[in-house]
C-alpha positions as CSV (number, residue, x, y, z in Angstrom):
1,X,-42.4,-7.9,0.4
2,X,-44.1,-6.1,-2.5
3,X,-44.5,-9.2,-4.6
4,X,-40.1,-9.0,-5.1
5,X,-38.6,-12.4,-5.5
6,X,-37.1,-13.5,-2.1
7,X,-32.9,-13.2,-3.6
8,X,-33.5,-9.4,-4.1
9,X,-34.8,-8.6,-0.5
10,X,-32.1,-10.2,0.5
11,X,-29.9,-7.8,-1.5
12,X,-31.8,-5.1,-0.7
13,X,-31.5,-5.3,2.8
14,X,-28.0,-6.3,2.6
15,X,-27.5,-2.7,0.7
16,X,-29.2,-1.4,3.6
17,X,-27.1,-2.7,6.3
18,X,-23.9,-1.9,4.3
19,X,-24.4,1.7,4.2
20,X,-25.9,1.8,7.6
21,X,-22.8,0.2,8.8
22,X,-20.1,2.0,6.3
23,X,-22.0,5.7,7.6
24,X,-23.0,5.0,11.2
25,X,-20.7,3.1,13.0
26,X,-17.1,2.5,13.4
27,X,-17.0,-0.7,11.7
28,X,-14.7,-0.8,8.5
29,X,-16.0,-1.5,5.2
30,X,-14.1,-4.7,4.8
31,X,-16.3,-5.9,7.7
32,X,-19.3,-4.1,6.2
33,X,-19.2,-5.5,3.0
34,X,-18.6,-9.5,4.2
35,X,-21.5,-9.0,7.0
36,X,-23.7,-7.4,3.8
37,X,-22.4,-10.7,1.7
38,X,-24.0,-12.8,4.7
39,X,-26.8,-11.5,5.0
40,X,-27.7,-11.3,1.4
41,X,-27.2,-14.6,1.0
42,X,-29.4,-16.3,4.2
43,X,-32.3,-14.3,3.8
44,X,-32.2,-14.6,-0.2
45,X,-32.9,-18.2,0.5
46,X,-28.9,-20.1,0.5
47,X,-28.0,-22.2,3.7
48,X,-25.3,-21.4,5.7
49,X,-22.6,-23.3,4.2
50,X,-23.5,-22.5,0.9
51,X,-23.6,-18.5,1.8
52,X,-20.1,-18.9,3.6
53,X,-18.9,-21.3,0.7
54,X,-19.7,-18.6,-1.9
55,X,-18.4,-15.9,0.4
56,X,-14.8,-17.9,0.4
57,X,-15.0,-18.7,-3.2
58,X,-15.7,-15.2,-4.5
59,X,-13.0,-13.3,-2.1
60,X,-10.7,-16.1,-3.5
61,X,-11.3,-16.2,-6.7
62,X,-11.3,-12.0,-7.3
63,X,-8.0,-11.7,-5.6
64,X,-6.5,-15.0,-7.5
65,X,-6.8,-13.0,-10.7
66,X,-5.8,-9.0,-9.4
67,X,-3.6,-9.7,-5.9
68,X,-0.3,-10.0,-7.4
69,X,-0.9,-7.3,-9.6
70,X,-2.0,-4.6,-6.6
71,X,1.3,-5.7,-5.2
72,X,3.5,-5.5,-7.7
73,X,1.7,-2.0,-8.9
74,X,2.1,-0.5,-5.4
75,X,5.6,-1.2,-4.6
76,X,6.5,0.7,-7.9
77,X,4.9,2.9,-6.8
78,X,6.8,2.9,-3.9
79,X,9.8,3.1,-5.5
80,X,8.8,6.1,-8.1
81,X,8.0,8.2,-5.2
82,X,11.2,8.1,-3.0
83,X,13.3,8.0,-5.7
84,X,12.4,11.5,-7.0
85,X,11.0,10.0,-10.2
86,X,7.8,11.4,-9.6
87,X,9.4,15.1,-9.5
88,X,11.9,14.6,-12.5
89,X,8.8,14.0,-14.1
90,X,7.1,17.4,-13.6
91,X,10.0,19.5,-14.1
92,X,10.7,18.0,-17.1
93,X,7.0,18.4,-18.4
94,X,6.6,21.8,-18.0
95,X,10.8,22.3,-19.6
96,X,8.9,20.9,-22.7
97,X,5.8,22.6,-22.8
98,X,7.4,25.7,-21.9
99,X,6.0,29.0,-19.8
100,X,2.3,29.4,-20.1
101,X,1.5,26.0,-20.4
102,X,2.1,25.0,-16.9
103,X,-1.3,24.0,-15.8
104,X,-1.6,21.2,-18.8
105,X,2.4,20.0,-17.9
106,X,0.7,19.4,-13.9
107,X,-1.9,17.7,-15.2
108,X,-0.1,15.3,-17.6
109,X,2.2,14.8,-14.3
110,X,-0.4,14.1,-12.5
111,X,-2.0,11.8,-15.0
112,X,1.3,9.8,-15.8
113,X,2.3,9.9,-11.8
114,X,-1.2,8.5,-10.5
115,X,-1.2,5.4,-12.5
116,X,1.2,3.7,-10.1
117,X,1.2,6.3,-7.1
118,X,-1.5,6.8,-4.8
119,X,-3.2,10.0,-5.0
120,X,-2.9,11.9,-1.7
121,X,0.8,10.9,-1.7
122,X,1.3,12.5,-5.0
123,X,0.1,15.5,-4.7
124,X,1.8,16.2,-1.5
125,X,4.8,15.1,-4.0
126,X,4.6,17.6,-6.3
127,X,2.7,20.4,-4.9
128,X,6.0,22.1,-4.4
129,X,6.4,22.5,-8.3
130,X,2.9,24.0,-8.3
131,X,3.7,26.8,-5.6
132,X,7.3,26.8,-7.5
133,X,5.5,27.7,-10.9
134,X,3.4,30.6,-9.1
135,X,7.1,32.5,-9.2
136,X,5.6,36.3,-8.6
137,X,1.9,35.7,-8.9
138,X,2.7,35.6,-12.7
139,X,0.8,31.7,-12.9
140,X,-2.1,30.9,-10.7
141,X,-1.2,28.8,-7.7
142,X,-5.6,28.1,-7.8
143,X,-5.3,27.4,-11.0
144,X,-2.4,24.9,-10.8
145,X,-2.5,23.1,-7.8
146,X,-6.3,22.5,-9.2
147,X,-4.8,21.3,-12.9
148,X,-2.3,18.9,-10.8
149,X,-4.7,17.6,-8.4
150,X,-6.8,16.9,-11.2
151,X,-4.5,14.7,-13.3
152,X,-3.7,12.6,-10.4
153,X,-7.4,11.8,-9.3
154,X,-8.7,10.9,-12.6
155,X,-6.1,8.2,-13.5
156,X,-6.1,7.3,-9.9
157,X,-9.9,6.2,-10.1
158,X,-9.7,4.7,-13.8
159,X,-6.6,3.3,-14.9
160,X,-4.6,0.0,-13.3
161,X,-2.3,-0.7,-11.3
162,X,-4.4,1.2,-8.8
163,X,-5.8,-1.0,-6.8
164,X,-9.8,0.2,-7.5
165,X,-9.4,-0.2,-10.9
166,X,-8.0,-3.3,-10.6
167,X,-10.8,-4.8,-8.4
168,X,-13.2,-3.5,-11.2
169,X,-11.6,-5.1,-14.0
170,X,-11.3,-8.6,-11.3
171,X,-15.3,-8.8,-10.3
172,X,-16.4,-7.8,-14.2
173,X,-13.6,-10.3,-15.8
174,X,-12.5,-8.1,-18.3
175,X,-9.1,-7.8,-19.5
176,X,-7.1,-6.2,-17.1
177,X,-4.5,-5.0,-20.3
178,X,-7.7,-3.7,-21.8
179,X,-9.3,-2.1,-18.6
180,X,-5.9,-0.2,-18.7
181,X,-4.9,0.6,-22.2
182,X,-9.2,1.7,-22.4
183,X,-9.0,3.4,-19.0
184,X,-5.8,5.5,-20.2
185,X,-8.1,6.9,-22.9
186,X,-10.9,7.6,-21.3
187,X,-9.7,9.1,-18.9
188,X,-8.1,12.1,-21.2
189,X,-11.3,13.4,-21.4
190,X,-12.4,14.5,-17.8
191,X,-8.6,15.8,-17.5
192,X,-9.2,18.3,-20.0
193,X,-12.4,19.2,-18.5
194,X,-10.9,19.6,-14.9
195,X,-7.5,21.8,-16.8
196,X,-10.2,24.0,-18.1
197,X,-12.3,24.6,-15.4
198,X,-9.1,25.4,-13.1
199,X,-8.2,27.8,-16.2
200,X,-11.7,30.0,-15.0
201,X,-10.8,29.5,-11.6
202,X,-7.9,32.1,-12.0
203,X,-10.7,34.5,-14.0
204,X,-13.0,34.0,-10.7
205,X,-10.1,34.2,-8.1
206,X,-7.6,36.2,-9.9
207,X,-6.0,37.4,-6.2
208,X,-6.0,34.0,-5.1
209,X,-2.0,34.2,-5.0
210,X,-1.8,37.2,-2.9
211,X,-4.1,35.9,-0.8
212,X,-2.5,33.2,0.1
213,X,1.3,34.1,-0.4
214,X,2.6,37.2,-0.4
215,X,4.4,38.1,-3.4
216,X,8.2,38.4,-1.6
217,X,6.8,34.5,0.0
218,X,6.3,33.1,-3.8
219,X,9.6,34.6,-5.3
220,X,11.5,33.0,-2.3
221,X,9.9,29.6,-2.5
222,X,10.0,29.8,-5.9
223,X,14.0,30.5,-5.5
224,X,14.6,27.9,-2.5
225,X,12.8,25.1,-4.6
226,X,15.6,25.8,-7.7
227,X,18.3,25.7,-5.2
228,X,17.1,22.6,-3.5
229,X,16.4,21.2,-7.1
230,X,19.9,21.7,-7.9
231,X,21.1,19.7,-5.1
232,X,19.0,16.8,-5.6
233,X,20.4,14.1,-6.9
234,X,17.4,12.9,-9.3
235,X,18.0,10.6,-11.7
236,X,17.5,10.9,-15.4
237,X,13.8,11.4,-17.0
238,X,14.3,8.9,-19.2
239,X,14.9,6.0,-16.2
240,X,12.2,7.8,-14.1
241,X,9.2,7.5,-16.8
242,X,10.9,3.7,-17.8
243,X,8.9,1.7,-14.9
244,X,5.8,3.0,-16.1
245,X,6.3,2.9,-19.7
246,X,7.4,-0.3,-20.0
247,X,4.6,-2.3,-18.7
248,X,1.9,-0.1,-20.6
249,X,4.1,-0.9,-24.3
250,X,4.6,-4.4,-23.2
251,X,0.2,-5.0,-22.5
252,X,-0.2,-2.8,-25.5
253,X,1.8,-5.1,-27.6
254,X,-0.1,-8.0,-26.2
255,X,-3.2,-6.6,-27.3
256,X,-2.5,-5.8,-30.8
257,X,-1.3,-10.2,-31.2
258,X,-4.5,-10.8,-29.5
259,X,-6.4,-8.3,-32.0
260,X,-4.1,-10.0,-34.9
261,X,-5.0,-13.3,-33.9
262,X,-8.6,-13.0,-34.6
263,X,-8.0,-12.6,-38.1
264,X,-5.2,-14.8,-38.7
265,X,-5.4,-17.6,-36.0
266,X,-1.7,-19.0,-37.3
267,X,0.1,-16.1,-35.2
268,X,-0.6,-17.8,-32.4
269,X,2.1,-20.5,-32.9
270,X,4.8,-18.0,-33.4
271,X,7.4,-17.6,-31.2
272,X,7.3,-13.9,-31.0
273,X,3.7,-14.1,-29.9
274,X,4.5,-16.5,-26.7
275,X,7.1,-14.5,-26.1
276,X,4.9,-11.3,-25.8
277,X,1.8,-13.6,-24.5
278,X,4.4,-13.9,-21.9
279,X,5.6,-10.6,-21.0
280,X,2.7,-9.0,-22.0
281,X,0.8,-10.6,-19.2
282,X,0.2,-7.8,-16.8
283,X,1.5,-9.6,-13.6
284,X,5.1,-9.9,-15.9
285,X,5.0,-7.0,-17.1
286,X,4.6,-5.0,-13.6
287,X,7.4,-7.5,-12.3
288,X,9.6,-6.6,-14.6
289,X,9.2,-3.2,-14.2
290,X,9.5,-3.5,-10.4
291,X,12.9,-4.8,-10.8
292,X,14.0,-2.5,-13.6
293,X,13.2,0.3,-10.9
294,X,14.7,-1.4,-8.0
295,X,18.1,-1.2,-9.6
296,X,18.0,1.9,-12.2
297,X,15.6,4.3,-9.9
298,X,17.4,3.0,-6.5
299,X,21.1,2.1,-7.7
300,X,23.1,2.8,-4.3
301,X,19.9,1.5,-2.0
302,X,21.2,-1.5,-0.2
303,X,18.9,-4.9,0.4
304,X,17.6,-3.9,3.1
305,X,16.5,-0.3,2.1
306,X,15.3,-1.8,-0.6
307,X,12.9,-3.9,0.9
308,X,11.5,-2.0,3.4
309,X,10.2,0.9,0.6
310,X,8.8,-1.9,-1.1
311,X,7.3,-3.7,1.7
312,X,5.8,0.5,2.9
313,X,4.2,0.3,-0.5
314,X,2.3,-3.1,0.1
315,X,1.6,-2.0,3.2
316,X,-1.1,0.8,2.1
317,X,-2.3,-2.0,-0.3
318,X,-3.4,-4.3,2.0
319,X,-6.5,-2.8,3.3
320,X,-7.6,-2.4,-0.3
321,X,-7.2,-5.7,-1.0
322,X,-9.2,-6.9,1.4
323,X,-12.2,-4.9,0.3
324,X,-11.8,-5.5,-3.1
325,X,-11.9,-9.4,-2.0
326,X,-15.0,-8.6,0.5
327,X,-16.4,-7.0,-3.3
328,X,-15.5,-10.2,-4.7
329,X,-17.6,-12.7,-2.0
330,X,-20.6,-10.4,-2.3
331,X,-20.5,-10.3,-5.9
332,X,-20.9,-14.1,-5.7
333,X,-23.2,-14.5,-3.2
334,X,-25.5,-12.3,-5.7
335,X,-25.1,-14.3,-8.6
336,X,-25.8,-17.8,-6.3
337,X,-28.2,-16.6,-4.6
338,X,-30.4,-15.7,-8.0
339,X,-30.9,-12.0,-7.1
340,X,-28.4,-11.2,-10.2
341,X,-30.6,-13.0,-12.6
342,X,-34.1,-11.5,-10.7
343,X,-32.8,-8.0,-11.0
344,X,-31.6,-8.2,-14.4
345,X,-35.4,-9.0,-15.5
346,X,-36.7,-6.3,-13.9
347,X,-33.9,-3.7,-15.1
348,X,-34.3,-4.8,-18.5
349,X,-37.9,-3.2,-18.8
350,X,-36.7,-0.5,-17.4
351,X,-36.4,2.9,-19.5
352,X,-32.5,3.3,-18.5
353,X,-29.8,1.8,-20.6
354,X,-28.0,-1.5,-18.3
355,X,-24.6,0.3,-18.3
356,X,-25.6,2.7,-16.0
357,X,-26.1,0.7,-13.2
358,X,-22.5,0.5,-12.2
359,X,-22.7,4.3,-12.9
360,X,-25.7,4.7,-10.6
361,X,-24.5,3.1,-7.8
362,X,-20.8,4.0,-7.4
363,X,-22.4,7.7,-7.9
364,X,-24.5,7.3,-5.0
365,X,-22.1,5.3,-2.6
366,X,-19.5,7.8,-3.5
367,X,-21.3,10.6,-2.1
368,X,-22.4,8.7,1.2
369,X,-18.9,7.4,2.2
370,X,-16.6,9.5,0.0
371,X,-14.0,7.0,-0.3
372,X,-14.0,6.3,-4.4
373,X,-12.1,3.1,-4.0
374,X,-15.4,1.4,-1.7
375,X,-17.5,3.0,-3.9
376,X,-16.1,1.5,-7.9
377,X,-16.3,-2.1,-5.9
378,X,-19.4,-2.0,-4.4
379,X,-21.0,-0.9,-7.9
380,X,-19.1,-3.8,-9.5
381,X,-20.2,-6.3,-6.8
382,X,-23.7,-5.3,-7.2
383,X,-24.0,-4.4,-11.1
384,X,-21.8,-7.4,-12.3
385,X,-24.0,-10.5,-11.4
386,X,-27.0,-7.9,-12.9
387,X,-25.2,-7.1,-15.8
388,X,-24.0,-10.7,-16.9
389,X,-27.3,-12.1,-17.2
390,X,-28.7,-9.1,-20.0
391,X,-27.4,-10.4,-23.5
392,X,-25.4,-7.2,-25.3
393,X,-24.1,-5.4,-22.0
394,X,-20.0,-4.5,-22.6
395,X,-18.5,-5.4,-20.0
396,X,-15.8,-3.9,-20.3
397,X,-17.4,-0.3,-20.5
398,X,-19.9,-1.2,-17.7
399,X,-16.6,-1.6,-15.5
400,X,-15.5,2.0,-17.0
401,X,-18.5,3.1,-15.7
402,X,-18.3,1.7,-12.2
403,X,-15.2,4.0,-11.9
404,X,-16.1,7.0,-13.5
405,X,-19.2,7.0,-11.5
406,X,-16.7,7.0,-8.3
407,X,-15.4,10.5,-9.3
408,X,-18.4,12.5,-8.6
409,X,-18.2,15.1,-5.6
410,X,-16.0,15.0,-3.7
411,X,-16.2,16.7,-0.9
412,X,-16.0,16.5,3.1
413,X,-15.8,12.2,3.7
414,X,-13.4,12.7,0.6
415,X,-9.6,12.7,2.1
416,X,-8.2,14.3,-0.8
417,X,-10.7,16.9,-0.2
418,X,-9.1,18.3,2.7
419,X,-5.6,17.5,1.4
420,X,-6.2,20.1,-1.3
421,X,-7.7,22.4,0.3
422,X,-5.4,22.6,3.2
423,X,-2.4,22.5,0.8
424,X,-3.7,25.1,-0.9
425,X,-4.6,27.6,2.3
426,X,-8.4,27.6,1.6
427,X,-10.3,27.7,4.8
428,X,-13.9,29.2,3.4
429,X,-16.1,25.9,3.3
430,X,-18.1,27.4,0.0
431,X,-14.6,27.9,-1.8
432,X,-13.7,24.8,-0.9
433,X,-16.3,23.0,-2.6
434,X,-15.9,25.4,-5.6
435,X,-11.6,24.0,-5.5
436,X,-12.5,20.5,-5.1
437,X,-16.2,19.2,-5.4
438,X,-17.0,21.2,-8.4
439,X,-13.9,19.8,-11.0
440,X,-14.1,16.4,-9.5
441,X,-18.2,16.4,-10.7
442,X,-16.9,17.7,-14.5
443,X,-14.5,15.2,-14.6
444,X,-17.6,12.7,-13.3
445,X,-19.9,14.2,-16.1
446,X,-17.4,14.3,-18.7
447,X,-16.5,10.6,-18.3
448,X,-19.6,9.4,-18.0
449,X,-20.9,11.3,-21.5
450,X,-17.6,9.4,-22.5
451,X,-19.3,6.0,-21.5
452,X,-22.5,6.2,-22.3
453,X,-21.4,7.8,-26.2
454,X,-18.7,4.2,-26.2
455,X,-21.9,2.4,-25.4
456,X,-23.9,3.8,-28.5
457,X,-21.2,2.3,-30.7
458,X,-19.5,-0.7,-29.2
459,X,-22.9,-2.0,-27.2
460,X,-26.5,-2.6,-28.3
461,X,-28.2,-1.5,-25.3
462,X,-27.2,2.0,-25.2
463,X,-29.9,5.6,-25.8
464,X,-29.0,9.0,-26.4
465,X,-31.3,9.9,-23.3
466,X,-28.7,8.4,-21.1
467,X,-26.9,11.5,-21.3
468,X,-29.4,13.1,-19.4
469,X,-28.0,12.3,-15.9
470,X,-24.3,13.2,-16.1
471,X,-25.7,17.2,-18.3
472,X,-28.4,17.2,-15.9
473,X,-26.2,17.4,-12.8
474,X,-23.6,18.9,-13.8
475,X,-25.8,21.9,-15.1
476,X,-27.1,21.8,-11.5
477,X,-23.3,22.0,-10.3
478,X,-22.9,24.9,-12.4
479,X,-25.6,27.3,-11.8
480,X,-24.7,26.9,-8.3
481,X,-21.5,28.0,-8.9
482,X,-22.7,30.9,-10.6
483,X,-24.7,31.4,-7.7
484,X,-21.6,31.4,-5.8
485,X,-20.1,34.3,-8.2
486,X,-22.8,36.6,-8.2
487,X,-22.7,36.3,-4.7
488,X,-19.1,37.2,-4.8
């Protein structure tokens, strides 16, 4: 088949069938991704029992190292979010940036929130402070709810304990502290970019708030969201940022022994290091911040309360952690089966720079299926057996690239699409997409400029012209949004 070695029309058809299956029919993408790891494997030339060997190994193996971290990171999650944590937060954010400022003190909820909280969750959470904020129509409510819904998407799709980062960091094998503590920074970046463009939004839709509310509807929710405030018994913001806090300082810490140790190799008898090495390890470090919420965030909860909001929070994990497993098996069934190292020589003469492969292809799969989790695996199950045999490729970025990549568009197939939208009253289909599809693709373009500049220092593979792709589309995005205005 057009000379290609037999592993990578394997693959290639296995690609096929996966999106055939993940768009067409009813079958889920667990499913979809172990009938894709199947069939890349017989027809790229392994027996039976080797395919369904590597298959076992690989779903094994990624889960082994990221499975008891998804759990531990959703059941905080759990806890933050019926605790009121999650709305101490916000209030106290925009207290300390003060009036004005609103839109940044959403999105550094938002950012803070969605590390450990699922995204559509969340912003049904705290889209009550946004409409709160819009007291009189004197604060966008477009410009807010945008700003919040921004902050919890980013970190959502970049920085662990959420579970599609997590699967990343599991099929790459990179440092799951690292993929967080990195992930954090990046993913600054594409928040700012999304704050801004919800700060034109209120220059393009500067009725919005009338249009939606009334002006006697915002002062009273406004006024019935203090009063209910008031009567909430929500504990302190100090406990409520704790859980999440904690773990981050404890990796952190961690990684500046590690980076210590590299220079003076003695360290790593010290006491104080074990300890840390200890602690530090993410699976401790979310353990000991699942108990430290358990009994400061939920003090009067009895056992059995207490275990049924964890055991709601592993619940929504579970079906992610199968397809990040499924990610897993076809990941190795790629690197047995030889198409990994068949690709990698052909990409290597290619005119693009490695890393954005995993950028490529969670781009695409993203805007077929919409789901950003399926997408970030399925570009680190194909990219990572590519990537490891090309000397020089970062890992650690190419796995940063895999989720920024799963950012871009989102739009109808996207379920935080229509939560948005809804939440925020907008019926017109073109608005919509202007709301939702249009901040979600800056914060795609910014993060990947973010990338590809990280991989011009800290890799050896990387070209200016990379930058092409992520400007490129996002110019495209643009003038059709201009479009859009003139046509206003």
């Amino acid at each position: 088949m057009f000379g290609l070695p037999t592993p990578v029309i394997g693959l290639i058809i296995a690609v096929f069938v996966l999106v055939v299956l993940v768009l067409r029919t009813r079958v889920h993408a667990f499913i979809a991704m172990l009938i894709a790891a199947a069939i890349a494997g017989i027809i790229g030339g392994m027996s039976v029992s080797d395919t369904l060997g590597a298959i076992s190994k690989g779903f094994g193996g990624t889960l082994g190292g990221i499975g008891i971290v998804i759990g531990l990171g959703v059941m905080m999650g759990s806890i933050l979010e019926v605790s009121g944590a999650a709305e101490k937060m916000a209030y106290s954010f925009i207290k300390f940036l003060g009036k004005k400022k609103e839109e940044w003190a959403l999105a550094i909820t938002g950012y803070v929130v969605s590390i450990p909280i699922f995204v559509d969750s969340a912003f049904v959470i705290l889209y009550p402070v946004a409409k709160a904020l819009a007291k009189k129509g004197k604060r966008s409510l477009l410009t807010l709810g945008v700003a919040l819904a921004g902050g919890l998407v980013v970190t959502h799709h970049t920085v662990p304990p959420t579970p599609g980062p997590l699967g990343v960091a599991g099929i790459f094998g990179v440092d799951i502290g690292a993929m967080l503590l990195v992930g954090m920074a990046f993913a600054l970046f594409p928040v700012i970019g999304i704050v801004l463009y919800a700060q034109w939004l209120d220059k393009k839709y500067p009725s919005f708030n009338q249009e939606t509310f009334s002006r006697e509807e915002l002062k009273q929710k406004y006024e019935d969201y203090i009063e209910k405030g008031k009567n909430k018994d929500l504990p302190g913001l100090g406990l409520s940022l704790l859980p999440i806090v904690l773990p981050i300082g404890l990796i952190f810490i961690k990684a500046l022994f590690d980076l210590a140790i590299k220079t003076s190799p003695q360290i790593a008898e010290a006491a104080l290091y074990k300890l840390f090495a200890f602690i530090g390890h993410p699976m401790i470090a979310l353990a000991i911040s699942v108990l430290i919420a358990v009994y400061t965030l939920l003090p009067k909860a009895d056992k059995n309360t207490t275990a049924l909001h964890l055991e709601e929070g592993v619940k929504t994990a579970g079906i992610i952690l199968l397809v990040t497993g499924a990610g897993g098996a076809l990941g190795a069934v790629l690197r047995e089966s030889g198409a990994g190292t068949a690709l990698a020589e052909q990409i290597a003469a290619l005119p693009i720079s490695p890393i954005l492969i995993p950028f490529i292809v969670s781009t695409l799969v993203r805007f077929i299926q919409g789901s950003g989790t399926v997408a970030m695996i399925t570009a680190a199950s194909i990219s990572a057996p590519i990537l490891m045999q090309i000397p020089g490729v970062n890992m650690l970025l190419a796995a940063q690239a895999a989720t920024m990549g799963s950012l871009f568009f989102g739009y109808f197939n996207d379920s935080l699409f229509w939560v948005v939208n809804r939440m925020m009253g907008i019926n017109d289909v073109g608005k919509q997409m202007i709301v939702w599809s249009v901040p979600t693709t800056v914060a795609w373009a910014s993060g990947g400029c973010l990338v590809i500049l990280s991989n011009l220092i800290w890799g050896n593979d990387g070209s200016v012209f990379d930058l092409i792709l992520p400007l490129g589309v996002l110019a495209a995005i643009l003038l059709y949004v201009k479009i859009q205005n003139r046509g206003d």
